[in-house]
C-alpha positions as a Markdown table, in Angstrom:
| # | Residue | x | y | z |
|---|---|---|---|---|
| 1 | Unk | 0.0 | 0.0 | 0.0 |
| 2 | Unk | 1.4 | 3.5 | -0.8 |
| 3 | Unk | 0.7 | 6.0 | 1.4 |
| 4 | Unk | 1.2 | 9.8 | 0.5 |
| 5 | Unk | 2.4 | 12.0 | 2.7 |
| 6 | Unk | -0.2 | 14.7 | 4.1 |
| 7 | Unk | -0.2 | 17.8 | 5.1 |
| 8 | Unk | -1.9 | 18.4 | 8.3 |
| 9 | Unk | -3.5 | 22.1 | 8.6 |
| 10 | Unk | -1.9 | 24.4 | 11.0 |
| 11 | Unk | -4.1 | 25.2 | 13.6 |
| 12 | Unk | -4.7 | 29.1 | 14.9 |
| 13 | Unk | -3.0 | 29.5 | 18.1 |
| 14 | Unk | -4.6 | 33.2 | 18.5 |
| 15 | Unk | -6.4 | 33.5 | 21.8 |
| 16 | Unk | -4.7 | 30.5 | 23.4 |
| 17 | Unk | -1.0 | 30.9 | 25.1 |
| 18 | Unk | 1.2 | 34.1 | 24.9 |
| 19 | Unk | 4.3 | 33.8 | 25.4 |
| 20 | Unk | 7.7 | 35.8 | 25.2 |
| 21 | Unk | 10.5 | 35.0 | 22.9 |
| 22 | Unk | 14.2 | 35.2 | 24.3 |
| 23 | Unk | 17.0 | 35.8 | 21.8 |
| 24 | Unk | 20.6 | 34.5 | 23.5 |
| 25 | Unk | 23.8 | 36.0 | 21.7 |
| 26 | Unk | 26.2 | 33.3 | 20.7 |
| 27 | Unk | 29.2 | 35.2 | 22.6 |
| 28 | Unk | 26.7 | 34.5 | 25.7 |
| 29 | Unk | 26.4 | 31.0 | 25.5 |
| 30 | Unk | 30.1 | 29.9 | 24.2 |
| 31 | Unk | 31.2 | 31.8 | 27.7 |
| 32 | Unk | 28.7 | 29.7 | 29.5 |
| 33 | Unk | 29.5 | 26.6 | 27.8 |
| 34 | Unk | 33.6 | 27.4 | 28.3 |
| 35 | Unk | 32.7 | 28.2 | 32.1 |
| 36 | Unk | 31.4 | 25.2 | 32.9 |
| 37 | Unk | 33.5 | 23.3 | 30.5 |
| 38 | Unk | 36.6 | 25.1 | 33.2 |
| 39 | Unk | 34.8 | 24.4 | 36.2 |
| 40 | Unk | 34.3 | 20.3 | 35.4 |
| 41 | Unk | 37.9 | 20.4 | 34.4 |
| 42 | Unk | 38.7 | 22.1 | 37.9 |
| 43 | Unk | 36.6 | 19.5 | 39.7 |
| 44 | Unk | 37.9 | 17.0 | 37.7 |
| 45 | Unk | 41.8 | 18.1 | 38.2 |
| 46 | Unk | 41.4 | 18.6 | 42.2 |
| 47 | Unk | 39.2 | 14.8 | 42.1 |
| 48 | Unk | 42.1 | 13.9 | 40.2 |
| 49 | Unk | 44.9 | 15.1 | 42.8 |
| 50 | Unk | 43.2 | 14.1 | 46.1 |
| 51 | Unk | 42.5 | 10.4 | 44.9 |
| 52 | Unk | 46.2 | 10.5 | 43.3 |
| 53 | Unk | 48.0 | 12.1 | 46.1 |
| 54 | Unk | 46.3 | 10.5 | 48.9 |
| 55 | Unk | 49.9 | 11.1 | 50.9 |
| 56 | Unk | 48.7 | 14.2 | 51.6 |
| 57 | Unk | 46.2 | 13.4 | 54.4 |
| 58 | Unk | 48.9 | 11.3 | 56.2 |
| 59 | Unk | 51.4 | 13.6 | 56.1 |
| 60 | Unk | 48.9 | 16.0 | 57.8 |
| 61 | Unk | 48.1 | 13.6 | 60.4 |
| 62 | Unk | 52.2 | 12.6 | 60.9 |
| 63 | Unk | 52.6 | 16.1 | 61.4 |
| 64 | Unk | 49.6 | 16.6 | 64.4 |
| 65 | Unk | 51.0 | 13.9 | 65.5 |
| 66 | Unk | 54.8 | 15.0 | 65.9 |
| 67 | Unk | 52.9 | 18.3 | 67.8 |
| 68 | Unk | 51.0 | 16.2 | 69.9 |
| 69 | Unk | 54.5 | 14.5 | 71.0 |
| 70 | Unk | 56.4 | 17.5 | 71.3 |
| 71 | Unk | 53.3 | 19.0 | 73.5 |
| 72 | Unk | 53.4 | 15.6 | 75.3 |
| 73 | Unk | 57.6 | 16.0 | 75.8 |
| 74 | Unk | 57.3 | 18.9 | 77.0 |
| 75 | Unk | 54.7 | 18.4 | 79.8 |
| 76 | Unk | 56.6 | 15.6 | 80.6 |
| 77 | Unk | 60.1 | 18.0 | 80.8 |
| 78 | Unk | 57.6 | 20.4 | 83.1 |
| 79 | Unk | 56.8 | 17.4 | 85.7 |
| 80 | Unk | 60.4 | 16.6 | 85.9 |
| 81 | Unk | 61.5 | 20.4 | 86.5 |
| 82 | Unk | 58.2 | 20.2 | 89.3 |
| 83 | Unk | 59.6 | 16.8 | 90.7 |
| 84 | Unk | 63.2 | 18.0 | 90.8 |
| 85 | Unk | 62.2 | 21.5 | 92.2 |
| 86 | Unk | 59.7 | 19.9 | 94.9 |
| 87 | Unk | 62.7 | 17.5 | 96.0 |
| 88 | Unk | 64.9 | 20.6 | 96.4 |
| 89 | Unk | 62.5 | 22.0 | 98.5 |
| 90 | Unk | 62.0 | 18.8 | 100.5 |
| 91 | Unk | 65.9 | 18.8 | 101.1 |
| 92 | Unk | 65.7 | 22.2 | 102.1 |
| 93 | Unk | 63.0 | 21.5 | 104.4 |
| 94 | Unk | 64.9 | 18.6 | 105.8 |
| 95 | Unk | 68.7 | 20.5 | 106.2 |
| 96 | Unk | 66.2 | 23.6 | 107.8 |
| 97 | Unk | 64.7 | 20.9 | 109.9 |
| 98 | Unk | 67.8 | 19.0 | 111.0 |
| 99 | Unk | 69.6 | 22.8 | 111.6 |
| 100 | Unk | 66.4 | 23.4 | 114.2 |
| 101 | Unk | 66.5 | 20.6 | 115.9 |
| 102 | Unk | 70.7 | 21.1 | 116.3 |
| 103 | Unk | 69.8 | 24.3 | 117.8 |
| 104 | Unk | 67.0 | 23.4 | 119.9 |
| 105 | Unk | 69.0 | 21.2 | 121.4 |
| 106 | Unk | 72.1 | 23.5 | 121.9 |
| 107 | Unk | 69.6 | 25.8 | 123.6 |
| 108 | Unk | 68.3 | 23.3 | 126.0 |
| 109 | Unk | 72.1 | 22.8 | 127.0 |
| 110 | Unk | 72.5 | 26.5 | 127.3 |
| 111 | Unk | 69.4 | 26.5 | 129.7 |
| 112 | Unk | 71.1 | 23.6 | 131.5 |
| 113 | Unk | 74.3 | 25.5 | 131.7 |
| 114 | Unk | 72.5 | 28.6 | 132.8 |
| 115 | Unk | 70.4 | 26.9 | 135.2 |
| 116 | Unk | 73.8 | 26.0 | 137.0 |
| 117 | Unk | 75.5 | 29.5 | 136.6 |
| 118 | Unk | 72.5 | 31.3 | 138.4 |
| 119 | Unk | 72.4 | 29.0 | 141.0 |
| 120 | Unk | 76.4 | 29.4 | 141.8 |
| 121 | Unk | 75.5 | 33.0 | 141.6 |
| 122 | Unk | 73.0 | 33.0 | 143.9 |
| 123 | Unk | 74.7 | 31.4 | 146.4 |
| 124 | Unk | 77.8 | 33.0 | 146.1 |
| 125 | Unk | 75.9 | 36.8 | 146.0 |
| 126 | Unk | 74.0 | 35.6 | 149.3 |
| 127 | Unk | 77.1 | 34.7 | 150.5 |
| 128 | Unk | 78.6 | 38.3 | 150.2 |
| 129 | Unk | 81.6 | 36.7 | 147.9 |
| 130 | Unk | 80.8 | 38.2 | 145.0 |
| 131 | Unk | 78.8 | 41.4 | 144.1 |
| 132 | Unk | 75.7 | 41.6 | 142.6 |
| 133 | Unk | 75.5 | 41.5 | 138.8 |
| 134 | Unk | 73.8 | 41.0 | 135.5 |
| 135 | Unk | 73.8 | 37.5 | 134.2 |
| 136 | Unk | 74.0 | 37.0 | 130.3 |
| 137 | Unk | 70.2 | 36.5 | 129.0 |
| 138 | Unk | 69.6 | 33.4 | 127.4 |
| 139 | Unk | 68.7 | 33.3 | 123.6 |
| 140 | Unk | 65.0 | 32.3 | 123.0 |
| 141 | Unk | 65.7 | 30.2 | 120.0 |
| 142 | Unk | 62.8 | 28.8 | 119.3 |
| 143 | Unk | 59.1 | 28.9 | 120.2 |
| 144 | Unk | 56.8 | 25.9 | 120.7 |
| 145 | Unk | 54.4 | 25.3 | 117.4 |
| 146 | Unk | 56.5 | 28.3 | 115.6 |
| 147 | Unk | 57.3 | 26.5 | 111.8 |
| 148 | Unk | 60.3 | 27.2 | 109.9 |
| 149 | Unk | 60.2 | 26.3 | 106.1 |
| 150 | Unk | 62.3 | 27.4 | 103.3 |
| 151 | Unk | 59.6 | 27.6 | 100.8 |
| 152 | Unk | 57.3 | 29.3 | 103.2 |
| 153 | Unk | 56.9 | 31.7 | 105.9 |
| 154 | Unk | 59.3 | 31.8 | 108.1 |
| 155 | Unk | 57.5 | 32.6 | 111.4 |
| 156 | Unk | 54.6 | 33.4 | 113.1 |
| 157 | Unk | 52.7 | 34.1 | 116.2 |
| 158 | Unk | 49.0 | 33.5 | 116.7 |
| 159 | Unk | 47.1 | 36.4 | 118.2 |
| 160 | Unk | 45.0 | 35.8 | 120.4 |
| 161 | Unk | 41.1 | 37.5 | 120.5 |
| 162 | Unk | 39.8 | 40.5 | 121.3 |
| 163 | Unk | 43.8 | 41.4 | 121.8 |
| 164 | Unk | 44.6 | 44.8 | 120.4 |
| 165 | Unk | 47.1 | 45.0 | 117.2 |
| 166 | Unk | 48.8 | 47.9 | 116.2 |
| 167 | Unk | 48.2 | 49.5 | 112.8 |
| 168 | Unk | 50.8 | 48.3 | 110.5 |
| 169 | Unk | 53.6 | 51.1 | 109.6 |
| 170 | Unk | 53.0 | 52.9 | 105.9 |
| 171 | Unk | 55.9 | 51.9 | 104.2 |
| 172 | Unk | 58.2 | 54.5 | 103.2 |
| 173 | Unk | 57.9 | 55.9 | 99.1 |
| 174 | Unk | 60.7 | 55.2 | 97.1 |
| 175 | Unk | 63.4 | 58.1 | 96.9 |
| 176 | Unk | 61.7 | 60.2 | 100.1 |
| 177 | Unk | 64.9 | 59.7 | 102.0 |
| 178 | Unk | 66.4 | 61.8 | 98.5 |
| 179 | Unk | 63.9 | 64.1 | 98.5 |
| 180 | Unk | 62.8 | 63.0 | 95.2 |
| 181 | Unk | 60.8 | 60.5 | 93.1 |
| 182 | Unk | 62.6 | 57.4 | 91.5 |
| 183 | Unk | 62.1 | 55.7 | 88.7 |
| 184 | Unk | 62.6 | 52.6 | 88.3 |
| 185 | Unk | 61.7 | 48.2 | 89.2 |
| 186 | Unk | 61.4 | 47.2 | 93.0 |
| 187 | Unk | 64.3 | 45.4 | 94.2 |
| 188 | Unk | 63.2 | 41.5 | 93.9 |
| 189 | Unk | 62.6 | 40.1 | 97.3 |
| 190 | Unk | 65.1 | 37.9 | 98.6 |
| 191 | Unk | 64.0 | 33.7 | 98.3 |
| 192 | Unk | 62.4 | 32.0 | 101.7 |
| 193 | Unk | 65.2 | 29.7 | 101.6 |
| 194 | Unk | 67.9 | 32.4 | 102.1 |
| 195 | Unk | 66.0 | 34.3 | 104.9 |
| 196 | Unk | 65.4 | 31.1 | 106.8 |
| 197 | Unk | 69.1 | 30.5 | 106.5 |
| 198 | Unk | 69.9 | 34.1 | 107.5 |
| 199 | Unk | 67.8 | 34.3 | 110.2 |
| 200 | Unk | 69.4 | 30.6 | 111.7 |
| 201 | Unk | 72.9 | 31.9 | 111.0 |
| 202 | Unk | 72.0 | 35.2 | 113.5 |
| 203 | Unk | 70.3 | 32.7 | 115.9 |
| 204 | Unk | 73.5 | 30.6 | 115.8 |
| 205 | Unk | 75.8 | 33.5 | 116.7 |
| 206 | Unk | 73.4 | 34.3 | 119.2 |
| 207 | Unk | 74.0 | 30.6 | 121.1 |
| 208 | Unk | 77.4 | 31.2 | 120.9 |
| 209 | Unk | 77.5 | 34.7 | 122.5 |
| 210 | Unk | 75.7 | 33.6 | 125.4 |
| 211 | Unk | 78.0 | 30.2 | 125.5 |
| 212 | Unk | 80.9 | 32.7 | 125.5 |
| 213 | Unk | 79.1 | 34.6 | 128.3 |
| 214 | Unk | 78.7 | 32.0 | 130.3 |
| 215 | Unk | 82.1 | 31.1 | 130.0 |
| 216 | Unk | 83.3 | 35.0 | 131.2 |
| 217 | Unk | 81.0 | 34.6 | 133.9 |
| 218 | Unk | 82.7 | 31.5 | 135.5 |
| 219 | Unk | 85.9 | 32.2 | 134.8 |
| 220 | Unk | 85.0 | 35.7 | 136.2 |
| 221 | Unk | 83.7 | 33.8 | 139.6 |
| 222 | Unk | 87.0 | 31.7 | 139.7 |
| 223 | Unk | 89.0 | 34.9 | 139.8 |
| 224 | Unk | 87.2 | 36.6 | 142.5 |
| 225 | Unk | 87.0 | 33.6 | 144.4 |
| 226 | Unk | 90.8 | 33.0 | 144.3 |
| 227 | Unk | 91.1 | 36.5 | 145.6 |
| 228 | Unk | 89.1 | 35.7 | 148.2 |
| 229 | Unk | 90.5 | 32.5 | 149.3 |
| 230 | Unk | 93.9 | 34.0 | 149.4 |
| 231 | Unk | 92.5 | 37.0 | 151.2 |
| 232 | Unk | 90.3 | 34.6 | 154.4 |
| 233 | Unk | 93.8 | 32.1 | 154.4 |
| 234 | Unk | 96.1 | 35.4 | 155.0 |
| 235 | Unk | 93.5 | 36.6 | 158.1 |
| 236 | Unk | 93.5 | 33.1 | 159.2 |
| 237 | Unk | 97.4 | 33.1 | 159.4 |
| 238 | Unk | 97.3 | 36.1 | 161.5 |
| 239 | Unk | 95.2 | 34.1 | 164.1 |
| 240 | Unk | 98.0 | 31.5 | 164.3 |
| 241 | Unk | 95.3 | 28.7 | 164.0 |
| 242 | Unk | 95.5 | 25.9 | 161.2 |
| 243 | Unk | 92.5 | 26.7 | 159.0 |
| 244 | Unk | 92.1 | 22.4 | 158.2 |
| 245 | Unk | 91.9 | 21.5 | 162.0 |
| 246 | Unk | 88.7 | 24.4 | 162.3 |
| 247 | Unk | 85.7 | 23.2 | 161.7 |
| 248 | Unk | 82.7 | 25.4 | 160.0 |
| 249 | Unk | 78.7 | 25.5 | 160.7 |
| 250 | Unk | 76.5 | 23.3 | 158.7 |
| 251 | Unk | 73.3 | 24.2 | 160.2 |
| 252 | Unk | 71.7 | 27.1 | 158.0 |
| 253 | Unk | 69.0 | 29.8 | 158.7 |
| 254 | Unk | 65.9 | 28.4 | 157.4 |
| 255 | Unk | 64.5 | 24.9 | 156.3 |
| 256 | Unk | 66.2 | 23.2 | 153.6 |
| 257 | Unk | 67.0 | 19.7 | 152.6 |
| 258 | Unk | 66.9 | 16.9 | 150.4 |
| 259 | Unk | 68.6 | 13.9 | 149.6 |
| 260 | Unk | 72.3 | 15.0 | 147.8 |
| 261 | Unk | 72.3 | 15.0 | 144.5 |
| 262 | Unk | 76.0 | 15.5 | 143.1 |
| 263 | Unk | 76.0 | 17.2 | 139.6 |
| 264 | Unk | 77.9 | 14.8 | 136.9 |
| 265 | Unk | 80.6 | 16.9 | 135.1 |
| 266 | Unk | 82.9 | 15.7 | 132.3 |
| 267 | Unk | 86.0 | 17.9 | 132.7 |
| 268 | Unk | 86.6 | 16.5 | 128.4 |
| 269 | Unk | 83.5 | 17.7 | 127.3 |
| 270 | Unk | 84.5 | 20.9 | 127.1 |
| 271 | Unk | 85.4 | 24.8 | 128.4 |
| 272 | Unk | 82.4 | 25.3 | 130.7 |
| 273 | Unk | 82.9 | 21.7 | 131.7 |
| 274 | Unk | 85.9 | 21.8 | 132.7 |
| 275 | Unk | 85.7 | 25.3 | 134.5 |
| 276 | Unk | 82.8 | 24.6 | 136.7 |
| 277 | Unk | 84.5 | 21.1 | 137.6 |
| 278 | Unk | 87.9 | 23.5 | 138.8 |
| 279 | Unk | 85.5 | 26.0 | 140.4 |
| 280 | Unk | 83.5 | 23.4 | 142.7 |
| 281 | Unk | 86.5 | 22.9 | 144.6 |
| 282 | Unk | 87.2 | 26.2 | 145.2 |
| 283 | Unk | 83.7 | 27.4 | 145.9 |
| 284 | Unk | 83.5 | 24.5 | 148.5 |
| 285 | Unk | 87.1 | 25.7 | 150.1 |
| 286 | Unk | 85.9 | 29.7 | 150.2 |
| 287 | Unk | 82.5 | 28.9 | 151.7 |
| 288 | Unk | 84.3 | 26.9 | 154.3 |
| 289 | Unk | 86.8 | 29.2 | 155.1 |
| 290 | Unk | 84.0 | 31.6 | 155.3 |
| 291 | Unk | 81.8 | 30.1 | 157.7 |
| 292 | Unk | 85.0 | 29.4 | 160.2 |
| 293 | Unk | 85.7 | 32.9 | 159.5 |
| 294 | Unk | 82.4 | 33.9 | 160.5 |
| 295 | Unk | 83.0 | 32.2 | 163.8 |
| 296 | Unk | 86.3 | 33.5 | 165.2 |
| 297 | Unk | 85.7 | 36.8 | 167.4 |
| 298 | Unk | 87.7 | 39.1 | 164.8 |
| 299 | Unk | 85.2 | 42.1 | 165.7 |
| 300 | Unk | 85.9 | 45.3 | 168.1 |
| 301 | Unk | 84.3 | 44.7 | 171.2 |
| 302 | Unk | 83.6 | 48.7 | 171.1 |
| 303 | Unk | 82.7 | 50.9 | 168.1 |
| 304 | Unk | 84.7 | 53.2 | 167.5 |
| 305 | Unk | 88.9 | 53.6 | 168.5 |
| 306 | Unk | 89.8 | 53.2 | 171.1 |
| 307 | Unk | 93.8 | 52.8 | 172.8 |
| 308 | Unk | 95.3 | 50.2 | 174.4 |
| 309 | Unk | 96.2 | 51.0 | 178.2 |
| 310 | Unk | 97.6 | 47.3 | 178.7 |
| 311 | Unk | 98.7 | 44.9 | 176.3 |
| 312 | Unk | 98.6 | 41.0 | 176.7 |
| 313 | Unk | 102.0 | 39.4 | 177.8 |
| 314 | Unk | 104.1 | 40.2 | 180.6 |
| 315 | Unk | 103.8 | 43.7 | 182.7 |
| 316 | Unk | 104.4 | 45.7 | 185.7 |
| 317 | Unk | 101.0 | 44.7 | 188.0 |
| 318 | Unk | 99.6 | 48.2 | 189.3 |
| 319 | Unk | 98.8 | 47.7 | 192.5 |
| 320 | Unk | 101.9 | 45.1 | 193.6 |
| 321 | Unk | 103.8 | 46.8 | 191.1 |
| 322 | Unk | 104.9 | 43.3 | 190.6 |
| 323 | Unk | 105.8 | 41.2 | 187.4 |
| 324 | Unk | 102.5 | 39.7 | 186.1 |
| 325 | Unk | 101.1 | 38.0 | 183.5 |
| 326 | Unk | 98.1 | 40.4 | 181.3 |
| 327 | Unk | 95.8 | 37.4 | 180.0 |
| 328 | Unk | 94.0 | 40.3 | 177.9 |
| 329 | Unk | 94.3 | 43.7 | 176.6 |
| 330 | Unk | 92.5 | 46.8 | 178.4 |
| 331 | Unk | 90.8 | 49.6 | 176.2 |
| 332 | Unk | 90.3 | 52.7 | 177.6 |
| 333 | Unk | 87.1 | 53.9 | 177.1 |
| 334 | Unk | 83.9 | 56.3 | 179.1 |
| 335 | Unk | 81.9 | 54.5 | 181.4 |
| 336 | Unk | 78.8 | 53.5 | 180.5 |
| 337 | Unk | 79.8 | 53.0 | 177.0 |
| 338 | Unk | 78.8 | 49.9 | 175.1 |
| 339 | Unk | 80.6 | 46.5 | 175.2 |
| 340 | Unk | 79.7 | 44.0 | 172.0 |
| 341 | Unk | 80.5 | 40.3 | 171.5 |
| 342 | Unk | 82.8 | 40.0 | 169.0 |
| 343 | Unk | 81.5 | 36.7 | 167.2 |
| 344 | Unk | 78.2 | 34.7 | 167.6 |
| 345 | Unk | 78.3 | 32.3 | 170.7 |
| 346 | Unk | 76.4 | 31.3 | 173.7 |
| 347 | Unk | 76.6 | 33.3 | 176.9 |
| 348 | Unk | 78.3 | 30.6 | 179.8 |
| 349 | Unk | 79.2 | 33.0 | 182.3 |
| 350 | Unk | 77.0 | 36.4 | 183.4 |
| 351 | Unk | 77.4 | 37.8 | 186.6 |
| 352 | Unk | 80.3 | 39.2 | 189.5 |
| 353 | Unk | 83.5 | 37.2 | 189.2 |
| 354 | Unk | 86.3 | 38.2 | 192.0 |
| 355 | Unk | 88.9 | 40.4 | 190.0 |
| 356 | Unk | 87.1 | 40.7 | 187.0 |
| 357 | Unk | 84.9 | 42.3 | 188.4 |
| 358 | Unk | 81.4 | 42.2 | 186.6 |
| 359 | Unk | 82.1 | 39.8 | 183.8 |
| 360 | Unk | 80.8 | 38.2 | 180.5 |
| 361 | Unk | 82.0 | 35.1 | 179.0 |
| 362 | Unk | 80.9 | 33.6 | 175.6 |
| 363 | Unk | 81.7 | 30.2 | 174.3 |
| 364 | Unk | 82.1 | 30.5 | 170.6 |
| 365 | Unk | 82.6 | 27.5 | 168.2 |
| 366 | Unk | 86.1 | 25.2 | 167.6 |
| 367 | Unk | 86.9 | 25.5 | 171.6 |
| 368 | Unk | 87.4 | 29.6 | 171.5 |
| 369 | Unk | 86.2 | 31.8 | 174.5 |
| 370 | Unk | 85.6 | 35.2 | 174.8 |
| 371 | Unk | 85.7 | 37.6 | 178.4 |
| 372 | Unk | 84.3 | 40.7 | 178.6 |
| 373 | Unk | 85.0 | 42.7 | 182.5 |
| 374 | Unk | 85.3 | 45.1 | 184.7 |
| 375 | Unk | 81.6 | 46.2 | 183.5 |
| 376 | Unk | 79.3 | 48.6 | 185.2 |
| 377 | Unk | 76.2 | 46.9 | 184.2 |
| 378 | Unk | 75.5 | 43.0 | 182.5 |
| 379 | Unk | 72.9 | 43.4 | 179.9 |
| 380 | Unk | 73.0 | 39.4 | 179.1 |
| 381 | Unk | 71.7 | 36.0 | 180.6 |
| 382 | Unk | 73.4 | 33.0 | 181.1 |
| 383 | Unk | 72.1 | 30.3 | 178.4 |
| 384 | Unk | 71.5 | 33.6 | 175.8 |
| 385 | Unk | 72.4 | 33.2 | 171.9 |
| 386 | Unk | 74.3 | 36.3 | 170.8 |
| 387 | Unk | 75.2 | 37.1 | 167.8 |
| 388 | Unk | 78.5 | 39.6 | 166.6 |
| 389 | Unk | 77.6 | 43.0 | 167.6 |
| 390 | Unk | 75.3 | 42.0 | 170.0 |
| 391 | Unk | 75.6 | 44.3 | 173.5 |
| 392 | Unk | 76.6 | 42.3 | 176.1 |
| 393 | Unk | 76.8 | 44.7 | 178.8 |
| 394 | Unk | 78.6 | 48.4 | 179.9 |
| 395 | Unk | 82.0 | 49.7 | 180.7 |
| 396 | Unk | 82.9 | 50.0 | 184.2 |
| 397 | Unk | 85.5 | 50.2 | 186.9 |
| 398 | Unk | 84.3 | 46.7 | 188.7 |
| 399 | Unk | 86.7 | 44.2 | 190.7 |
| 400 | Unk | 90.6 | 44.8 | 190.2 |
| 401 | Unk | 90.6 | 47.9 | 188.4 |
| 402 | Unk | 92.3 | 51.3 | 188.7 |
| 403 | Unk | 89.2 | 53.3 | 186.5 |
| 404 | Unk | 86.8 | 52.5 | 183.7 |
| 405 | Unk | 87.9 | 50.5 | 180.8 |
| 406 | Unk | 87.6 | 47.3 | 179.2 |
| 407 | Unk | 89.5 | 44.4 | 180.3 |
| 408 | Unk | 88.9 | 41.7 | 176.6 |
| 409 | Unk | 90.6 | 37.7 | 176.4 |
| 410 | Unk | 90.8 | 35.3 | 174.1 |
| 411 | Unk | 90.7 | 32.0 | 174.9 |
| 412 | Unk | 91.5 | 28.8 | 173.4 |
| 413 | Unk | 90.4 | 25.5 | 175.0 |
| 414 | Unk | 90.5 | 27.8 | 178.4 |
| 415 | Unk | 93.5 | 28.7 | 177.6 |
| 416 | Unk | 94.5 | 32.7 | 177.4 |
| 417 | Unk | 95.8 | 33.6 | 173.7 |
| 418 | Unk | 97.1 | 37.3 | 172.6 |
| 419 | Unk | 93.5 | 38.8 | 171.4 |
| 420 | Unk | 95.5 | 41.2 | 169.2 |
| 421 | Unk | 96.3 | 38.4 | 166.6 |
| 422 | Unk | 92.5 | 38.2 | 166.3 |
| 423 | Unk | 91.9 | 41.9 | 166.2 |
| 424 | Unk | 94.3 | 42.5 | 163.3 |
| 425 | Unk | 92.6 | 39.2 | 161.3 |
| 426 | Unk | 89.8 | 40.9 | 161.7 |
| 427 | Unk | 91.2 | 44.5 | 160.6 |
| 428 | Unk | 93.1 | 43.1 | 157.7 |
| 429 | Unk | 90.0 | 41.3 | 156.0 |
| 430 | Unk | 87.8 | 44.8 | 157.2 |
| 431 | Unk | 90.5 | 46.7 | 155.0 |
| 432 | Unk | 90.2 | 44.3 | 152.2 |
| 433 | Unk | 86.9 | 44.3 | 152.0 |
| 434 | Unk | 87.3 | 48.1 | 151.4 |
């Protein structure tokens, strides 16, 4: 079958659609078409790279990851320079610790020492030997509860409540002792450490001034005490007696008591050791000399001077005119005037006694008597304690007198001595004394 080709008719679009008609310009569209022909060959290129270089991301991660390790190393460095810097500190804190302790100790021993120096003081300043003076202070080194670090502060002090506080001082501006303002950085304060060590270092020197003035102060007691020794053994060798054969009073005003004690000393340990073991001796030897001292009638039986009209020994008697044996001295002196013992004793003998007239006689200690006559008037008892000074009655002119004076003996074991060796004893250590 042959078909022919027909032509349809064209139908009348009038009154149906409107529509606008665009005209593009061929430049237009060949830009277009070469932009996005660049822009798939730019995708393309970079697709291209990333999937062919794909050593690109790992090199990005090696190199985060060779900053994370250096971040890590370097931490790491820190806590080292932390570890090493806190055990420092703790070595510090041990050397601060162990210096502390060394000089709590050395203070308790210069509180022991002390203790023992103002005790010999005392004693010997009760004792008249040596004068009163100022002992070295001790050095307060360190306080219960007070801490001492060397990465911290170095000291305090709790104060206590409702205790007043005074204002703290304004600090002084820079450059007012110039009269003018100065520029310039504050001086960096100085580290913990070195003002902990500073402020040991001053307390050290501080221990040893007081160990060194402790040391002055004994040796200072061993000199006056030889002085003194040699000064009571000279007035003892003026009496004629033998200082070892005379015994000295034990009993003591006052209670006191106690088991003894002795103090342990080794002479090797070191100065005061050794000084204070020499000086125990000698204090011991001076305090006994001193006590027999005290006991020897060295006094004036009258205040005052007074002459001698009749010395002891041999004379001419005044009434037989006679050779005769003077077991005293005579003082010539007002009557009425007073008469003293002239050491402590105990009144034996009170009351009229043939040429002696009114008479006084006092037992003192190691066998020594003492007679006071020819008094006016007796103003002691028989049995009576009297002490040196003590009036034991008035001048006179009673029993085998020629007028009013004092007729003084000495005896020993009831036998007459020359009272003039006792009187000059007693002079010499009064002048000394001076």
């Amino acid at each position: 079958m042959h078909h022919q080709s027909q032509t349809s008719p064209a139908l009348s679009t009038v009154g149906l659609v409107s529509h606008k008609t665009y005209t593009l310009r061929r430049s237009t569209m060949l830009a277009g078409l070469a932009w996005l022909a660049l822009s798939t060959a730019c995708s393309g290129g970079a697709g291209w790279y990333i999937l062919s270089r794909d050593d690109l991301a790992a090199r990005m991660i090696a190199r985060e990851t060779t900053r994370q390790y250096a971040y890590e190393d370097r931490i790491s460095a820190l806590r080292a320079d932390i570890d090493r810097y806190a055990s420092r500190a703790l070595l510090d804190q041990d050397g601060v610790e162990s210096r502390v302790d060394e000089l709590a100790s050395r203070q308790a021993e210069l509180e022991s020492r002390q203790s023992l120096v103002s005790a010999l003081t005392d004693t010997l300043q009760s004792s008249g030997l040596i004068p009163a003076a100022k002992l070295p202070l001790r050095s307060q080194v360190i306080k219960p509860g007070e801490p001492i670090r060397a990465s911290g502060v170095t000291s305090f002090a709790p104060i206590l409540p409702n205790k007043p506080t005074p204002a703290p001082e304004t600090p002084p501006l820079r450059g007012a002792d110039s009269g003018g303002w100065q520029s310039g950085e504050a001086t960096p304060a100085e580290p913990p450490a070195k003002r902990v060590e500073a402020a040991l270092t001053r307390l050290d020197g501080a221990m040893l001034r007081s160990s060194d003035a402790q040391l002055a102060a004994l040796k200072e007691m061993d000199e006056t005490l030889a002085t003194t020794q040699k000064r009571l053994r000279s007035a003892l060798a003026e009496t004629g007696l033998d200082a070892e054969k005379l015994s000295a009073p034990t009993a003591s005003a006052g209670g006191m008591g106690g088991p003894f004690v002795p103090v342990k000393l080794d002479a090797s340990s070191g100065a005061f050791e050794a000084t204070l073991n020499a000086l125990q001796p000698r204090v011991a030897s001076v305090m006994r000399l001193r006590g027999v001292i005290e006991q020897l009638p060295l006094g004036r039986p009258m205040a005052g001077d007074h002459d001698f009209t009749s010395n002891y020994g041999y004379r001419t008697d005044p009434f037989t005119r006679g050779l005769a044996m003077h077991t005293g001295v005579d003082f010539r002196a007002e009557t009425g005037s007073s008469i003293m013992a002239t050491a402590p004793g105990k009144v034996v003998i009170a009351e009229y006694n043939g040429g002696y007239g009114n008479m006084v006689e006092v037992e003192h200690a190691n066998g020594l008597t003492t007679r006071y006559a020819h008094m006016s008037a007796i103003s002691v008892t028989t049995g009576q304690m009297v002490k040196a000074g003590t009036v034991v009655g008035r001048v006179g002119t009673t029993g085998r007198s020629t007028g009013p004076h004092l007729h003084y003996e000495t005896r020993i074991n009831d036998e007459p001595v020359d009272p003039t060796r006792f009187l000059r004893a007693g002079s010499k250590l009064l002048a000394n004394a001076l």
